[in-house]
Legacy VTK file of the C-alpha trace (Angstrom):
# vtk DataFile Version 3.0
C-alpha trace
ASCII
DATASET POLYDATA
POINTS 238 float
-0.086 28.860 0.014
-1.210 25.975 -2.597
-4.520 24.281 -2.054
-3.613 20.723 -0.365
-3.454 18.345 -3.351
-5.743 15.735 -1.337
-8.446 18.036 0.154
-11.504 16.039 0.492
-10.325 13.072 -0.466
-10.445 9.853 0.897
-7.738 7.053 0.629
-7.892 3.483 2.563
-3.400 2.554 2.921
-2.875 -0.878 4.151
0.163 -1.668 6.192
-0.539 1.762 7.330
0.617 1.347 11.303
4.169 2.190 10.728
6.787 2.451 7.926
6.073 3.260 4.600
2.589 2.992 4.884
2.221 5.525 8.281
4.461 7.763 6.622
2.209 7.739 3.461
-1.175 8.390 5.916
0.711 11.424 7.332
1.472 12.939 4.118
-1.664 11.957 2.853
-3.423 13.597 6.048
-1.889 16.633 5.435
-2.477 17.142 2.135
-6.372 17.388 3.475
-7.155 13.426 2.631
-9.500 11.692 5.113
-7.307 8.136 5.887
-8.765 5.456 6.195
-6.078 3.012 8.081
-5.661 -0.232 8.042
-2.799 -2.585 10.017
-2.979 -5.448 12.994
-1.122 -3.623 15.206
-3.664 -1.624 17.349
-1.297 0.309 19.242
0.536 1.611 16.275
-2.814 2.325 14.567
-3.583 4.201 17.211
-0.207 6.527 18.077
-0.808 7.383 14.137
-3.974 8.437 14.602
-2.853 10.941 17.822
0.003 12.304 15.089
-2.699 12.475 12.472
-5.275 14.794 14.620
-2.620 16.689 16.561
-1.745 17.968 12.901
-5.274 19.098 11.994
-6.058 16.105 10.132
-8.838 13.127 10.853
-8.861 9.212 10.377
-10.413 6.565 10.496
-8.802 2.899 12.093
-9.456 -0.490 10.928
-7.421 -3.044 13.075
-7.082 -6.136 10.708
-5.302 -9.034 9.749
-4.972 -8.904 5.669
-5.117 -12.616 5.522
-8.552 -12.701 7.003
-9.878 -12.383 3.393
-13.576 -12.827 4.236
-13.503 -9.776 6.348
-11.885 -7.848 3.401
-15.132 -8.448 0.882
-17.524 -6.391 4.017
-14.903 -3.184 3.397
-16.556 -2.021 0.267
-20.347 -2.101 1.510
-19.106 -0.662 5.047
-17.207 2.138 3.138
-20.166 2.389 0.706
-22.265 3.262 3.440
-20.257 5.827 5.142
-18.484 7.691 2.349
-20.194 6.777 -1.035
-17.184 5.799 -3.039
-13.232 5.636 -2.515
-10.519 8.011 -4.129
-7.657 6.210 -3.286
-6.413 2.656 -2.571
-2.836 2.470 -1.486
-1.942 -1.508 -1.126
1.410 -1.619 0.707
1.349 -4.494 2.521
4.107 -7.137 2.980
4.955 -9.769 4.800
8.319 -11.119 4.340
8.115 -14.443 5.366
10.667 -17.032 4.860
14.247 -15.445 3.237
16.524 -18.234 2.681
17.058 -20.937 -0.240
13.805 -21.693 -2.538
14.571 -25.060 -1.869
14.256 -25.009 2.465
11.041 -22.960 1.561
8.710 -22.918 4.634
5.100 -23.779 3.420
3.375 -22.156 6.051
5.248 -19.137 5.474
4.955 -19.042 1.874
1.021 -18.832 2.576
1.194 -15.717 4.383
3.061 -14.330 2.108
0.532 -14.803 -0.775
-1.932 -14.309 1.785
-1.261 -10.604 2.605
1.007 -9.778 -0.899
-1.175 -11.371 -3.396
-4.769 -12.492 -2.194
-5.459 -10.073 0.364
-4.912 -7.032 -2.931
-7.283 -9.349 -4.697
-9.790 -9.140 -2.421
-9.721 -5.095 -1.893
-9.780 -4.635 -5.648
-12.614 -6.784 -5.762
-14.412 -5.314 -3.124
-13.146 -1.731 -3.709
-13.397 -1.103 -7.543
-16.681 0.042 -7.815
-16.209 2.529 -5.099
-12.718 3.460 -6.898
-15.593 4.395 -10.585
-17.536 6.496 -7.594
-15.145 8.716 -7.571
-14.561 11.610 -9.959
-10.673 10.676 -9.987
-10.331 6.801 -8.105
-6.662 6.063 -8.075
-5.038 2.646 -7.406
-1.326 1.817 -6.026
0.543 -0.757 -5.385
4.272 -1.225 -3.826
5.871 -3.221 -5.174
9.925 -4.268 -4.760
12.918 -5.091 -7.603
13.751 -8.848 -6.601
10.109 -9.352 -8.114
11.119 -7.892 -11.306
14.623 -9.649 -11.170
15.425 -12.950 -9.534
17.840 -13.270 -6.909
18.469 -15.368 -4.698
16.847 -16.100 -0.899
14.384 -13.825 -1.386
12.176 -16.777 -1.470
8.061 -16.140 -1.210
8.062 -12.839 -0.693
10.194 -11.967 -4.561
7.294 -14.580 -6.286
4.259 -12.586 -4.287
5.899 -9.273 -5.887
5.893 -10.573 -9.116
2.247 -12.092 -9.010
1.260 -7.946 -7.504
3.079 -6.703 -10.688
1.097 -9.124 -13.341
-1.850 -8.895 -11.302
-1.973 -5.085 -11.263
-0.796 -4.916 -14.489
-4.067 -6.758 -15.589
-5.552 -4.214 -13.426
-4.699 -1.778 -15.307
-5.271 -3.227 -18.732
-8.648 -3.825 -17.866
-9.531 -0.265 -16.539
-7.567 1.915 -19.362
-10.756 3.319 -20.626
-12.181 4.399 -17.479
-11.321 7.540 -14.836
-9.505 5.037 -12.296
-5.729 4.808 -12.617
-3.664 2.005 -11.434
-0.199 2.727 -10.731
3.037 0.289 -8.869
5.773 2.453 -7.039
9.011 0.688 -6.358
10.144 2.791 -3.187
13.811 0.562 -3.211
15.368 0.252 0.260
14.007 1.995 3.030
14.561 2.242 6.880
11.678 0.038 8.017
10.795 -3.071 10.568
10.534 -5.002 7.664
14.430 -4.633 6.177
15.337 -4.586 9.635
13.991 -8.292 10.151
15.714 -9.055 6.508
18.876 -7.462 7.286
19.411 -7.169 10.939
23.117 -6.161 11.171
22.819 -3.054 8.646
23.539 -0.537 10.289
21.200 2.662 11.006
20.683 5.397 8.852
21.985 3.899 6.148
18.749 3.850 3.843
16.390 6.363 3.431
13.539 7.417 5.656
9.867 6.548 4.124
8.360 10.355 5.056
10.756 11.332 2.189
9.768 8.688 -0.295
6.070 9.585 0.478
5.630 12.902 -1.575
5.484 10.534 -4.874
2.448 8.844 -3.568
0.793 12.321 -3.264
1.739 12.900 -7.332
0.086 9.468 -8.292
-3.077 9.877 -5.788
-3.578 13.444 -6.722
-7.010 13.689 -9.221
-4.934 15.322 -11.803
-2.429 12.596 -12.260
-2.468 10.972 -15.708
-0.028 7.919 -15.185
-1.913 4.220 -15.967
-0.179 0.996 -15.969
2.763 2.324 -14.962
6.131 1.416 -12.552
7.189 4.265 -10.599
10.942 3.495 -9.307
12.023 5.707 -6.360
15.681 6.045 -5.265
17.201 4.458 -8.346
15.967 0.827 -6.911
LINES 1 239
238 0 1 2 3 4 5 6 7 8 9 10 11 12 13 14 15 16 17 18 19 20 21 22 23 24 25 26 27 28 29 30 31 32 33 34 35 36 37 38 39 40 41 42 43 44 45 46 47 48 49 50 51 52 53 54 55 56 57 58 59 60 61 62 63 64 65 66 67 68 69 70 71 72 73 74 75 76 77 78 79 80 81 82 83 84 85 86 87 88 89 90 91 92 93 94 95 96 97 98 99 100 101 102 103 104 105 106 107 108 109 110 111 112 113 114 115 116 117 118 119 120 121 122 123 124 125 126 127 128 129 130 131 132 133 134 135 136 137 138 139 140 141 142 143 144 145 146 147 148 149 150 151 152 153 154 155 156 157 158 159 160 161 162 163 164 165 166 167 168 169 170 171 172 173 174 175 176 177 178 179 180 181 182 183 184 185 186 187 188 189 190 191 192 193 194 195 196 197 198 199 200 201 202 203 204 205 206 207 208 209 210 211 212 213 214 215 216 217 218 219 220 221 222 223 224 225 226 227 228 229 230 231 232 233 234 235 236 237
């Protein structure tokens, strides 16, 4: 049997309680990462974490709200001081917000949106880059969607905060070209999660794909021999 890809690693995924983001920690997990978790919902937090050790693998939980941004700049020092650098940042997540014409926008959602999209991935690369140039490999992704690449309409808040992650990542990765981190977008396209349920409430079950098999391309960009920069990964022809 291979070596796991991830063995000794260690990779922080936001949005990580369920979805795309728990099905990422469980792949993650078993390709020998340590997982460092982070999501408000406690209880879902915390039924990953039983899936995570009754596979063999180990975790660590950080119940928070993304758009508390001053408790994002104490996650570098307090992973600093426990594991010495980072290996991987996964940033995937959303919050949908408002969907409905640009022009019956709801401020307060639109906030939130940019809150946990656009600031909150601010923050953690601020806070996490020079844990990222600890490592040996650091690797940086973010998920990103296709009506932030291509308007259409109702998509409101949540299409602009895409296309601010794109640019902004894309700067991201301008800026660290030279160096051993690599920063990397994946476009998973539609998936069977909470969050297309809230968007799309009548579509019916089943019909889009599950996240635990969209999660195996994470593993190729996380992995310490992966030589993509800058780059869009589309999954599922999104």
């Amino acid at each position: 049997m291979p070596s796991p890809r991830l063995s000794g690693r260690v990779a922080l995924i936001t949005g990580a309680s369920r979805g795309l983001g728990a099905a990422i920690a469980e792949r993650f997990a078993a390709e020998g990462a340590h997982v460092v978790l982070i999501a408000r919902t406690v209880g879902g937090l915390e039924e990953l974490d039983d899936r995570i050790k009754a596979a063999g693998g180990s975790a660590t939980l950080i119940p928070q709200d993304l758009a508390d941004h001053a408790k994002l700049d104490m996650l570098g020092p307090a992973l600093h001081d426990r594991f010495g650098r980072l290996d991987i940042l996964v940033g995937n997540a959303a919050h949908a917000g408002f969907i409905g014409p640009m022009a019956h926008a709801d401020p307060k959602q639109w906030e939130r949106t940019f809150a946990v999209g656009v600031t909150a991935n601010m923050r953690l690369i601020r806070t996490l880059h020079p844990l990222l140039q600890a490592s040996d490999a650091g690797r940086a992704i973010f998920v990103t969607d296709r009506v932030g690449r291509e308007p259409t309409a109702y998509w409101n808040g949540y299409a602009a905060a895409k296309a601010a992650l794109e640019h902004m990542v894309r700067t991201y990765a301008a800026e660290t070209a030279k160096g051993r981190v690599r920063v990397n977008l994946v476009d998973p396209g539609p998936m069977a999660t909470a969050l297309r349920e809230k968007i799309f409430p009548g579509e019916p079950s089943g019909t889009q794909a599950d996240p635990a098999t969209l999660a195996p391309a994470f593993v190729e960009l996380a992995a310490p021999d992966c030589a993509l920069h800058g780059e869009l990964k589309i999954l599922q022809g999104a």
